[in-house]
N, C-alpha and C positions, 0 to 999 in steps of 0.2 A: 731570434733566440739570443739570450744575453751571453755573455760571455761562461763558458760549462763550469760548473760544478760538480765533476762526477764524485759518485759513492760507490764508493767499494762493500759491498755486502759482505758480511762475514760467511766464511766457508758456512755451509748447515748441508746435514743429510735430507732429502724428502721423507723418507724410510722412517728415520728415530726421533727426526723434531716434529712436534705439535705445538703450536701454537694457543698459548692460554693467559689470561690476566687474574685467574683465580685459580688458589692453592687446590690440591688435591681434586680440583673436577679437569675432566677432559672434551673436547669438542671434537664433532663431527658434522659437515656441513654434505646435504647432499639438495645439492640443487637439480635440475633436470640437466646433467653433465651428458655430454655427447648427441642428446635427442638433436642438437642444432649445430653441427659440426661446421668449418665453412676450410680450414687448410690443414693439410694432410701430408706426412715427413718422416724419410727413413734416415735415422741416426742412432749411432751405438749397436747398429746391427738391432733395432725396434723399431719397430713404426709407432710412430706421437701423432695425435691430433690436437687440431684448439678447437674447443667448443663453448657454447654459451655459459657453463659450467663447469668449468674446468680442464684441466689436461688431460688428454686419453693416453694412455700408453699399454702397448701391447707386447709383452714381452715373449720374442719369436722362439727361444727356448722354449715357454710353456707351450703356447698356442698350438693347438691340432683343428686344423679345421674341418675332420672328420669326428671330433669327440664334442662330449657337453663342456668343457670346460674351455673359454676362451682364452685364457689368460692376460684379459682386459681391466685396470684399476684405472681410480681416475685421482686426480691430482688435483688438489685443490689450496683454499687458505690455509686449511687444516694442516699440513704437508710445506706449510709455509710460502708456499706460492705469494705475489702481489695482489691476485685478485681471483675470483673464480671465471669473470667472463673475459677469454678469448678473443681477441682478431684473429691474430694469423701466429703461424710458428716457420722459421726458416731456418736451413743448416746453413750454417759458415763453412764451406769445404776449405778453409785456408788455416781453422785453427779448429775443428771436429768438434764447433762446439751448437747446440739449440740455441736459439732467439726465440722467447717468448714473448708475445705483442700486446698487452691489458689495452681492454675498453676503456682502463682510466687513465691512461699514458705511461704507465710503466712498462719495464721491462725486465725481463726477468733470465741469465746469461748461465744455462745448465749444461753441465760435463753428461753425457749420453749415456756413458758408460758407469760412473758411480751413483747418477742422480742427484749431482750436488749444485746447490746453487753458487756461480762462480761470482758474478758480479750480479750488483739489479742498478739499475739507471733511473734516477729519477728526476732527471733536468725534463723531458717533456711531461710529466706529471705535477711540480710546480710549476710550471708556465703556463700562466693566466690564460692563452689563448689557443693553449691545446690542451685538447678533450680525448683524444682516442690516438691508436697506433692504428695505422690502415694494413702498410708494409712493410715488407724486408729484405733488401736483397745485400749482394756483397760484391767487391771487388779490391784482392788482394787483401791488403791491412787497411780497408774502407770497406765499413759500412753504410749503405743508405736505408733511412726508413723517413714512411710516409707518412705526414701528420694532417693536420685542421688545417696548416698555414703554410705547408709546403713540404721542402723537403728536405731534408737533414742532414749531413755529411758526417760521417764519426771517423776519426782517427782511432790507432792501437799503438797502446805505450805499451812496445816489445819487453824491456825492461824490468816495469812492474806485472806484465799479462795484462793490461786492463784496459776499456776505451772510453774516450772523450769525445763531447759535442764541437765538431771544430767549428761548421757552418750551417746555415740556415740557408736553401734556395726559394724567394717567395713571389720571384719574378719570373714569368715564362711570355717571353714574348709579349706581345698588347695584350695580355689578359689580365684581367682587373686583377688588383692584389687585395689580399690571400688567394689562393688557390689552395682546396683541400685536395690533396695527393690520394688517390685511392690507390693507384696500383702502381708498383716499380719492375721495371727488367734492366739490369744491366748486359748488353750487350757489346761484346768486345771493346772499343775502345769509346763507348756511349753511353749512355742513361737515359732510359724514355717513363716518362710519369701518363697515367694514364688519368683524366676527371673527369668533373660535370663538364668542362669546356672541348674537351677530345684528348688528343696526344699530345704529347711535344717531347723532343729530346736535345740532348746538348752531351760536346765533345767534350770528354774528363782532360782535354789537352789545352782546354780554353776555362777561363773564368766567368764560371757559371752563376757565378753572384751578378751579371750583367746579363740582362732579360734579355737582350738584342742576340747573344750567342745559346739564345732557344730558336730552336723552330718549331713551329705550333700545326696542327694540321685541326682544323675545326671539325665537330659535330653538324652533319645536313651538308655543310658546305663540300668538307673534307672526305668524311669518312657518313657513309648511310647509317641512317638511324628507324627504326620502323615506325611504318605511319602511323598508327596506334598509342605509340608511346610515351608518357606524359612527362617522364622524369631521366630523358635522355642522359647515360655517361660512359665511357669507355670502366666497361669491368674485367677487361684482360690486356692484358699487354704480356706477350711469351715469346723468347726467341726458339727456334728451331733449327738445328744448324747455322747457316749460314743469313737466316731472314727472322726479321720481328713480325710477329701476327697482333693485329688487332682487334679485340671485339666489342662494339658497343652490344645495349641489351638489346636482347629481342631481335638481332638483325644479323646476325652470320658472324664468319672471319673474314680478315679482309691483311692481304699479303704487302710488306708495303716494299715497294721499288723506287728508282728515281724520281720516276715520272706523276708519284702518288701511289693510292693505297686502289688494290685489283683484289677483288672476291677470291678468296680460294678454297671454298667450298662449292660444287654446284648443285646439290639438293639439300643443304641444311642450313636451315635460317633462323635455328633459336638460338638463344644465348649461351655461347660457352662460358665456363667457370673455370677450366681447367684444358691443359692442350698441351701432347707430349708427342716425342718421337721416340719408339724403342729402341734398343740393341741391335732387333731385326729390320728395321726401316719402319714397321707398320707406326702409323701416328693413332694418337686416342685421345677425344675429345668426350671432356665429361660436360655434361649438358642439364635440363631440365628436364629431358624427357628418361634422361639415364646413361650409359656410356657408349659410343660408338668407334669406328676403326674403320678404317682407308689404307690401301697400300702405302701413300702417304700422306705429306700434310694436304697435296692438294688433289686425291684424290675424288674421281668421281662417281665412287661406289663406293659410298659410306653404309656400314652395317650394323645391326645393334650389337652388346656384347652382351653375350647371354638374353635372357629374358628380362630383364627386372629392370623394372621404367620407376623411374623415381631422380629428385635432383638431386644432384651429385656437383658438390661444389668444387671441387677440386681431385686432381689424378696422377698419382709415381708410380714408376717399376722400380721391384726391388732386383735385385743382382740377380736374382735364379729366373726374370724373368716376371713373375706374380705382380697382378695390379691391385691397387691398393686406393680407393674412392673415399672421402668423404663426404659423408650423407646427410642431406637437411631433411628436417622432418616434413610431410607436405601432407595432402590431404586423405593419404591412401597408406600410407607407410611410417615406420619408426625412422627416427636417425639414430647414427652412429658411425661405423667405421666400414666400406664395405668389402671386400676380398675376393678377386676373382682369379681362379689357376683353372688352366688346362683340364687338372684330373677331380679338381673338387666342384669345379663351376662360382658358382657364388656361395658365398658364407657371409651373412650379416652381424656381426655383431654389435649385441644393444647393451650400452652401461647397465649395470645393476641398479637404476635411480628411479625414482617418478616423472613423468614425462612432463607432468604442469609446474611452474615455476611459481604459482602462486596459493599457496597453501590456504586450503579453507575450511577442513575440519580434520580433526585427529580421534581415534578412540585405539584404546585396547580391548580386543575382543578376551572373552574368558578362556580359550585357549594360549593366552599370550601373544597371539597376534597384531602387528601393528597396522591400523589403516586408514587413511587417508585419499581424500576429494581432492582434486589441484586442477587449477585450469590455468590456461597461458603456456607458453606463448602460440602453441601448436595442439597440444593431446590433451587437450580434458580430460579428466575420468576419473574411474575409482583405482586407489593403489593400494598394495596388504604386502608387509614384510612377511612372508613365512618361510620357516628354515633359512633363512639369512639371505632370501633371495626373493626379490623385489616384483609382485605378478601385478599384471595389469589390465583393467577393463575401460577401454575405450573405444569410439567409432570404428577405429580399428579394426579389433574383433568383435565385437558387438554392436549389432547394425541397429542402433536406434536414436531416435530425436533427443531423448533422455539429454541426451550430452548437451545440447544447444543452450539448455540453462544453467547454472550454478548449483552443483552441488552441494549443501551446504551442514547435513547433518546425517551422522552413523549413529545404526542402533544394532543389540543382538537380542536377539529373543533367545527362550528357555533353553531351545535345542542349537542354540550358538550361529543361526541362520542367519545372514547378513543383511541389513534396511538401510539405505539410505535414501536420501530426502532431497527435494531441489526445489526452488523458488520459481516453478512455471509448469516445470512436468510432474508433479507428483511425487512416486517413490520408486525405488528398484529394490527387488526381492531376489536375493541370492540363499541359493539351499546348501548349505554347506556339507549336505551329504548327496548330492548332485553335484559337481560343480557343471553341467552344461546346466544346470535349470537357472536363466535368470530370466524375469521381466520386469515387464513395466505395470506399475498401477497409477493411474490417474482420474478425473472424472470423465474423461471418453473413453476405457477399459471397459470393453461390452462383458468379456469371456469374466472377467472379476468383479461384475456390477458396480460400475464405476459409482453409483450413486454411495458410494461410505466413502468415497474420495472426494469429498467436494471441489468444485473449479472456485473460482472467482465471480463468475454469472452462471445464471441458468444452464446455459446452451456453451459456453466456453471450455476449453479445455484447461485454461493456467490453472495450476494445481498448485496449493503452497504444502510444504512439507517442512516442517524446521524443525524437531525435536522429537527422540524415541525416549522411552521408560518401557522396563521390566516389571511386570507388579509382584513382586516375592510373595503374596498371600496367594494366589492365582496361578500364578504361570503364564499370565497371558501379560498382551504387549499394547502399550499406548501411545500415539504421537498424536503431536502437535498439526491443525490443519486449520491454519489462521485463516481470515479473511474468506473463510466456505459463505457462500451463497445464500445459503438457509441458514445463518450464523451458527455454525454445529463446527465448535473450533477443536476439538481435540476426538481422538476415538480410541474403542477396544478391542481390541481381537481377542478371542479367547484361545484358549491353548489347544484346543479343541485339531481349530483351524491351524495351527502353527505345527501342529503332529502331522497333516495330511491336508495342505493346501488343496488339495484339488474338490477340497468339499465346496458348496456353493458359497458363496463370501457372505452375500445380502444374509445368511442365517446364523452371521459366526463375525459381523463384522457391526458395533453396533455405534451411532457417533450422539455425541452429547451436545446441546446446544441450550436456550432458553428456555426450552419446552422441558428441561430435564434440572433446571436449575443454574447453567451456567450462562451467564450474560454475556459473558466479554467475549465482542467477536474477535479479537485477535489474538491470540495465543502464541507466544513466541517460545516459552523454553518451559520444561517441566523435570521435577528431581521428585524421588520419593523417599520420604523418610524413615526412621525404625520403625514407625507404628502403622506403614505402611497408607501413610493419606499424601497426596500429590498437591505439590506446590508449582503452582502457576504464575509465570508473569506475563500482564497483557501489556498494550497498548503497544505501539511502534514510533519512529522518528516521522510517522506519515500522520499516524492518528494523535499522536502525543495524551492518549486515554490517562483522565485523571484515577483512575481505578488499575493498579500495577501490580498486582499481587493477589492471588487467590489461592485458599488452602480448600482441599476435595477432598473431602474421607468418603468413599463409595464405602464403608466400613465391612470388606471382605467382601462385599456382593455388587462388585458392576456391573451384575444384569440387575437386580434389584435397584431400581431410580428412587423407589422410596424412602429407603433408609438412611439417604447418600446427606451429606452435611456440606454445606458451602462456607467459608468466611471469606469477605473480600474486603481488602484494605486498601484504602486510598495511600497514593501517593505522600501530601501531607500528613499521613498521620503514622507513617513506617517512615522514610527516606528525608522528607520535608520537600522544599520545592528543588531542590536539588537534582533530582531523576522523574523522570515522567514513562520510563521504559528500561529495559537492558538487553545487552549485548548476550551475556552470556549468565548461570546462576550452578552452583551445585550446593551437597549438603553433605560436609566434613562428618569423619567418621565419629564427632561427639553430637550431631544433629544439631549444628549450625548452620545456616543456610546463608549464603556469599550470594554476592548481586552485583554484576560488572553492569555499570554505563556507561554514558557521557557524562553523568555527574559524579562519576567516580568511583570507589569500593565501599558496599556498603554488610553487612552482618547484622541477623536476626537469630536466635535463639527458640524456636519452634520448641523448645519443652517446655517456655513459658504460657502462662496462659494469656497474661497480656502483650501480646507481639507488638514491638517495634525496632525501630534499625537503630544502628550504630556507621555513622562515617567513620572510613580510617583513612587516614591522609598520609602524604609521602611516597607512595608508589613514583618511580621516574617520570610516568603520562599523566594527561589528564582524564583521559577516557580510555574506559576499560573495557577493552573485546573478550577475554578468554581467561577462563578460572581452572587451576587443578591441583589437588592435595596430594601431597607425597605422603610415605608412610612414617615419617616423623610428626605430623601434623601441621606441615610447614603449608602456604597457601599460593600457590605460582599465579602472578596477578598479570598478564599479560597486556599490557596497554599499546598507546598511538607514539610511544616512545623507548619501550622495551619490554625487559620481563624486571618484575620486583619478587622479591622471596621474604614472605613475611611468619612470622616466630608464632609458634601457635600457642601464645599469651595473644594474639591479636593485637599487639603494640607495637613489638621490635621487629624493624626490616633488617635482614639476616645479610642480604646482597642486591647489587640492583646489575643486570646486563642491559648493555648497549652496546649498536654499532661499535667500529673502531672510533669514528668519530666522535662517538660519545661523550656524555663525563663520565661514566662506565662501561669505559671500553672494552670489548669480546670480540669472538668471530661470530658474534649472532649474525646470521643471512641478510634481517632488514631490520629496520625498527620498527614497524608496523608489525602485530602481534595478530593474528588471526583466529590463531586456535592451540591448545595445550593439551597434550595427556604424559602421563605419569607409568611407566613401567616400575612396581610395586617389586619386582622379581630383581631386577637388575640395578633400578635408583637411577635409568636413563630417564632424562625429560626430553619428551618432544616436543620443539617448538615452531610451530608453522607462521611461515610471515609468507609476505608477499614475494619476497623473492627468493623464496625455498624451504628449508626442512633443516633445522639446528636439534641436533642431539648431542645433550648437554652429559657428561657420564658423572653423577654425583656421588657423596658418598648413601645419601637420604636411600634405603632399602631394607626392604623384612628380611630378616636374616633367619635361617633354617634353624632346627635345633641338633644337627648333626654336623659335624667340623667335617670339612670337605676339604683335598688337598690344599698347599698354600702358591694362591696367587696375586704377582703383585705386576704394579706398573706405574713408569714406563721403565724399559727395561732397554740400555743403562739407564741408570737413575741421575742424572747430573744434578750436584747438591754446591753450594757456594751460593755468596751476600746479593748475587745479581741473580740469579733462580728462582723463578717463582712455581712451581709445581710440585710438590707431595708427593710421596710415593703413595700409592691408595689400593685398597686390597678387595681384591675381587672375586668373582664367584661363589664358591662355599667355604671359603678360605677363615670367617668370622663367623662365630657365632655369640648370643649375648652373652653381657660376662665372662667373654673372654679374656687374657692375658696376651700382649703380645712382647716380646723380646726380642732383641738383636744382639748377633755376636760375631768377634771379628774369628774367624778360621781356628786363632789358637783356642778359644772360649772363651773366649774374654766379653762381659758384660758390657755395652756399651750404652743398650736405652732399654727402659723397662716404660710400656703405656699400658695404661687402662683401656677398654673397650672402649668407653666413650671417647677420649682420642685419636684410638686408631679409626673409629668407624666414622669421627666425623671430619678431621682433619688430614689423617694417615700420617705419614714420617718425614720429618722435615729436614732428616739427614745430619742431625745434633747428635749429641750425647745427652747423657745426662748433666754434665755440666755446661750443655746449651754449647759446645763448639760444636762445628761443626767436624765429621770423621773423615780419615784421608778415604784415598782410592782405593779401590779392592775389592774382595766378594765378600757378600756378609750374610750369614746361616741367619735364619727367620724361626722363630718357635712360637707359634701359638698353643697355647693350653683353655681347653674350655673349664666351666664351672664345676665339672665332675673330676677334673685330673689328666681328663686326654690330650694327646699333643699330636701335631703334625708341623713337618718343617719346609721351612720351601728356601730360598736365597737370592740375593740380589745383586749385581755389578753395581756399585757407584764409580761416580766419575766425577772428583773434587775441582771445579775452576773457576 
C-alpha cells in the first residue's frame, strides 16, 4: 500500500441526504437488499447487517417481534452509503463506532446512534490491487482489515477523530505473495488471518512487515479440509475465551493448542460461518444447515436451535440475551435477518425488496400496481409493489418449474388478472380476484389444452412467451408465442374465458399462424393502437428476419379471420439496414410507434398511410433494450449504456443517466437497461437493470383537477451554489395552471412561479432577483385557476 492518503468525509445524515446529480428528481435504489446477508452487529443499541444490497438496520425501539411491523429499513447509495453491496460490518468497541466494508474497497465509518457518516476511507478503493474489503477487526486505537493483498494496519489520529493506512502485511510466512485475507481475529496480544492457504498469526509485539515473524499452519497438512472439497480455505477464525477456533469449509472446527490445531466438535462437520460463546457458557454455531448450541465450545451434544434449517452466515447475543443470525438465501428459504428469544422462537425478517438482482420486465398494472420479473442471484420470480409493500411469487411459495427459465414479460387483462411470460415454460396466470389461483400454461398443460400454447417442436415443452396486448374493441387479451411449432406466433383469448377461466381453453383460445394470414414465425413484441390494429415486430438476433414489422387489423372481429388485414414491411423499407429486429416497441399517446434495437431508436407514425421510420440519434447507448412514455410526452430510451430522456418534438434530449462512472453520472443501479415503466400517477420512473430496480421521482405526472394539501421535498430544503436538488412538489399539491408563491413568516413575497416551473423544475431556493434566501421557514401558497389556495411550508437551510 502506498504511503495513505486519508479522506475525511464530510459529516451527512443517512435520514436527510439523498444523493442526486439532477435538479428537482430524486432516487431510490432497491436492489435485492438483505435476501444475501453474510455479517450481522449490535451497535447503538440496533442490530445492522451488510448484505448484497445494502445495509440492514433494525431499529430495537420499533421492532416487536410478535407484531407485523418489523422495523427493518435498508440503507443504501440513496442514503449516501459508498456502495449498495456489503462484505462485512464491525463495531470498534474502543470508539462505539460501525465499520462498513464495500465490495468495492471502501469504507464507510458510522456514529450508531445518529446514523451519520463519520469518515469513508478510500485509500483501499484507489489501489490498483484491491478489489474488495473481506474484514474487520480492532484492537485499541488499531484497526485491521482484510484486502486482495493482505492485511492492513490503520492507525487513529485521537486529535482530529480520524484514521490512517499506516501499513500493509503482504507476507505471511513461505506463502506466495499476495495473499487475499478473508478472515481476521484479533486475539489478545495476536492477529490470526484466515485464506485460501489456511491460518497464520503474528505477535502485535514483533514487526509483522517480516514474513519470518508469521506462523502459517497449512490447509490438508495443518488443519483438515474435506475430501470433497474443490476450493479449500479457512472461512472462520473466532476467538472464545481464552482459545482461537478454526474452520475450513465443509469440515468442522478445529481448537488450536501448542501442539497444533484438535477438532472440537464431535458430531459436526459442516462449515461454520459464525461461533459464539454467551453470557451463560452455552456456545452457538451458525452453520449451513442452520443454528446449533452446546454446553460449550467443545461440546458433545450439539442441538439445533429451534427448527429452521437454513444458512446462517454469521451469529451475536444482544445484552438481554436474544440471538440475532444472518441469513443467506438458499434454495428453500428467504434471506434477511434472523431472531431467535426464548418466548418468541424465531422471527425472520425479510427486507421489503425483490429478491432477483436482475431486472427483466416492469409494468404497471391498472390498479397502480408495480410489477416486476428478476432473477439472480438466488429468488427468481415475480415481484408487485402493492400498498407500499413488496409481495412475492417464487420457488419458494410457489412450487413450480416456471421459475427455471426467465421471465421476461407482464400482461393484464380486462379484469386486471395478472400474465406473465418466460422464454422455455410458457406463461403464469394470476387471478387477481383469487390470489391462491395461480398456474402454469404451456404446451404440456393437459387440464388447459396445451395445444393454444405452442412449444418450440411437436412433442417438446419450451414454450416462448414474450409479449401481452389488451384489445380495447374486445376485451379480450393477446400475446406474443414466437418460434410455435406449427408457426402460429401470436393468439387470442376472448373475454369470454378471462371472466371464468375454468371454461374449456381449446373453445376460447384461438392462435393465428400462416393459415390465417400471418407469416412470421417469430413474433417478439406487440402494441395496439387508437384504431385498435396490432403492430408487430418479427424476426430475432437468431433469425435476423428481413420482414420486422407487421400491422394486423382483425377489424373488431378476431374470431372472424376473414376480414382481418395484414401489411408487413421489410426491414429496408421502414428502418434501412440498420435493425433487422427489436428489443422492445410501444405506441405514444399521439400514435407514434417507437422501436428499440441494436441499431438503435427508431419512430414511425402509424396515422400515415405511407409508413416508414425515422432514426433518432444521441441516446447515451448504442442499442436499445426498453421504451416508456411519461405523461409529458417525454420517451425513456433505455439502452446498453443508460437511460436518455427525449423531448417529445422527437429531437431534443431532455437528460441522459448514467452509472456514477458515467459521463452522466447518477445513482442508476447499472448501465445495462433492461426494462422501463412509467407511474403516470406519481411521475416515478422505474428502471430495471441488471443489477437492480432505480426509481427515479420526476417531476413528469398527471396532475388531478382538485388541489390537494401542499407537499414538498426534501425536507430541510439545503439551498446554496454547491446544491444541486430542487424543492419539488408532490402529491396533490399542483394542479394545472397553478400559481405558486413563497413567503418569508412576516409575508414578505420572495418568489412567484408559474406552473410550468414549479411542475417541471420545482424551487431553486432564489428569489426573484435570483439570490438566493437565507435560513428559515417559508409559507408555500398555491392558488389554482379558479382562485383556490392551500398552503403548506418549508425549512431551508442556506450553505
Amino acid at each position: 500500500m502506498r504511503t495513505p492518503t486519508w479522506m475525511l468525509y464530510p459529516i451527512v445524515s443517512l435520514i436527510l441526504l439523498m444523493a442526486s446529480s439532477t435538479q428537482a428528481q430524486y432516487w431510490d435504489t432497491i436492489t435485492p437488499a438483505g435476501w444475501n446477508t453474510t455479517r450481522v452487529a449490535y451497535a447503538g443499541g440496533d442490530i445492522w447487517a451488510a448484505s448484497s444490497g445494502g445495509l440492514l438496520h433494525v431499529d430495537l425501539d420499533i421492532y416487536d417481534p410478535d407484531g407485523a411491523f418489523s422495523g427493518m429499513e435498508i440503507l443504501d447509495e440513496d442514503e449516501d452509503l459508498f456502495s449498495n453491496s456489503i462484505n462485512v460490518i464491525s463495531t470498534d468497541p474502543f470508539h462505539d463506532m460501525l465499520w462498513v466494508g464495500h465490495a468495492n474497497g471502501g469504507i464507510d465509518i458510522i456514529d450508531p446512534e445518529s446514523g451519520e457518516i463519520v469518515q469513508r476511507i478510500l485509500d483501499f478503493y484507489h489501489a490498483p490491487d484491491v478489489y474488495e474489503i473481506y474484514d474487520i477487526d480492532f484492537h485499541g486505537n488499531y484497526g485491521f482489515v482484510a484486502t486482495d493483498v493482505g492485511l492492513s494496519l490503520l492507525g487513529y489520529e485521537s486529535e482530529q477523530g480520524i484514521w490512517f493506512v499506516q501499513d500493509t502485511f503482504r507476507g505471511f510466512g513461505s506463502w506466495n505473495r499476495p495473499v487475499q485475507v478473508d478472515r481476521i481475529e484479533v486475539h489478545n496480544d495476536t492477529v490470526w488471518v484466515g485464506c485460501a492457504n489456511g491460518a497464520a498469526f503474528g505477535s502485535l509485539n514483533t514487526n509483522l512487515l517480516d514474513a519470518s515473524n508469521w506462523t502459517t499452519f497449512d490447509l490438508y497438512d495443518d488443519i483438515p479440509v474435506g475430501p470433497d472439497e474443490n476450493n479449500p480455505h479457512v472461512n472462520l477464525i473466532r476467538s472464545v475465551g481464552n482459545d482461537v477456533y478454526v474452520s475450513s469449509y465443509r469440515y468442522g472446527i478445529y481448537r488450536y493448542t501448542l501442539s497444533g490445531f484438535v477438532q472440537a466438535d464431535n458430531n459436526l462437520s459442516l462449515s461454520y460461518y459464525g461461533f459464539i460463546q454467551a453470557a451463560d457458557g452455552t456456545a452457538y454455531a451458525s452453520m449451513w444447515g442452520g443454528l446449533f448450541h452446546g454446553d460449550s465450545p467443545e461440546s458433545d451434544n450439539w442441538e439445533q436451535v429451534g427448527d429452521w434449517e437454513q444458512k446462517m452466515s454469521d451469529v451475536i447475543e444482544t445484552p438481554n440475551g436474544d440471538l440475532w443470525v444472518a441469513l443467506d438465501s438458499d434454495l428453500e428459504n428467504y434471506g434477511g435477518i434472523g431472531h431467535y428469544s426464548a418466548e418468541y422462537g424465531w422471527t425472520i425478517l425479510k427486507p421489503n425488496a425483490p429478491g432477483g438482482i436482475e431486472i427483466l420486465a416492469i409494468e404497471q398494472s391498472p390498479d397502480d400496481e408495480i410489477w416486476l420479473t428478476a432473477r439472480k442471484p438466488a429468488v427468481s420470480g415475480v415481484y408487485a409493489l402493492q400498498d407500499g409493500s413488496w409481495n412475492s411469487w417464487t420457488y419458494l411459495n410457489l412450487s413450480l418449474y416456471f421459475w427455471s427459465y426467465n421471465s421476461v414479460a407482464i400482461g393484464f387483462d380486462k379484469n386486471n388478472h395478472v400474465w406473465v411470460g418466460s422464454r422455455g415454460h410458457g406463461l403464469l396466470y394470476f387471478d387477481s380476484i383469487d390470489p391462491d389461483t395461480v398456474f402454469m400454461i404451456n404446451a404440456a398443460s393437459d387440464d388447459f389444452a396445451g395445444e393454444y400454447c405452442g412449444g418450440t417442436s411437436a412433442t417438446g415443452e419450451f414454450t416462448l412467451i414474450t409479449d401481452f396486448a389488451t384489445d380495447p374493441s374486445t376485451g379480450g387479451m393477446w400475446f406474443c408465442n414466437p418460434e410455435a411449432h406449427d408457426g402460429k406466433s401470436i393468439c387470442y383469448i376472448e373475454p369470454e374465458w378471462i371472466d371464468n377461466w375454468r371454461l374449456v381453453a381449446r373453445d376460447y383460445w384461438h392462435r393465428f399462424g400462416s393459415s390465417q394470414g400471418l407469416d412470421e414465425r417469430f413474433i417478439s413484441n406487440m402494441e395496439i393502437d387508437s384504431r385498435n390494429r396490432l403492430w408487430l415486430s418479427g424476426g430475432s438476433d437468431a433469425t435476423a428476419a428481413s420482414r420486422t414489422l407487421i400491422c394486423f387489423n382483425p377489424n373488431g372481429t378476431p374470431l372472424n379471420t376473414e376480414d382481418d388485414v395484414y401489411h408487413e414491411y421489410r426491414s429496408t423499407d421502414i428502418v434501412g439496414a440498420d435493425a433487422h429486429y427489436f428489443y422492445d416497441m410501444i405506441i405514444d399517446s399521439n400514435d407514434i410507434l417507437w422501436l428499440g434495437g441494436p441499431g438503435g431508436l427508431f419512430w414511425v407514425d402509424t396515422r400515415l398511410e405511407n409508413v416508414y421510420g425515422t432514426k433518432v440519434r444521441g441516446a447515451v447507448g448504442s442499442t436499445v433494450y426498453a421504451l416508456a412514455e411519461d405523461p409529458h410526452g417525454h420517451i425513456w430510451v433505455g439502452t446498453d449504456f443508460g437511460v436518455s430522456v427525449l423531448n417529445s418534438d422527437r429531437f431534443t434530449w431532455l437528460r441522459h443517466y448514467t452509472s456514477e462512472t458515467g459521463p452522466h453520472p447518477s445513482p442508476l443501479a447499472d448501465d445495462k437497461i433492461n426494462a422501463l415503466a412509467f407511474d403516470w400517477n406519481t411521475g416515478e420512473a422505474y428502471i430495471g437493470t441488471s443489477q437492480g430496480l432505480s426509481v427515479l421521482a420526476t417531476p413528469f405526472r398527471e396532475f388531478g383537477e382538485d388541489l390537494g394539501s401542499v407537499e414538498v421535498r426534501p425536507q430541510p430544503f439545503f439551498v446554496g451554489p454547491n446544491e444541486t436538488m430542487n424543492l419539488t412538489f408532490v402529491g396533490e399539491s399542483l394542479v394545472a395552471g397553478a400559481q405558486v408563491r413563497f413567503f418569508t413568516p412576516s409575508g414578505r413575497l420572495v418568489r412567484n412561479m408559474s406552473f410550468d416551473e414549479a411542475s417541471f423544475s420545482g424551487w431553486d431556493g432564489r428569489d426573484d432577483d435570483g439570490d438566493y434566501v437565507a435560513s428559515g421557514i417559508y409559507l408555500i401558497v398555491v392558488t389554482d385557476p379558479e382562485g383556490n389556495s392551500e398552503t403548506g411550508k418549508t425549512a431551508v437551510v442556506r450553505r
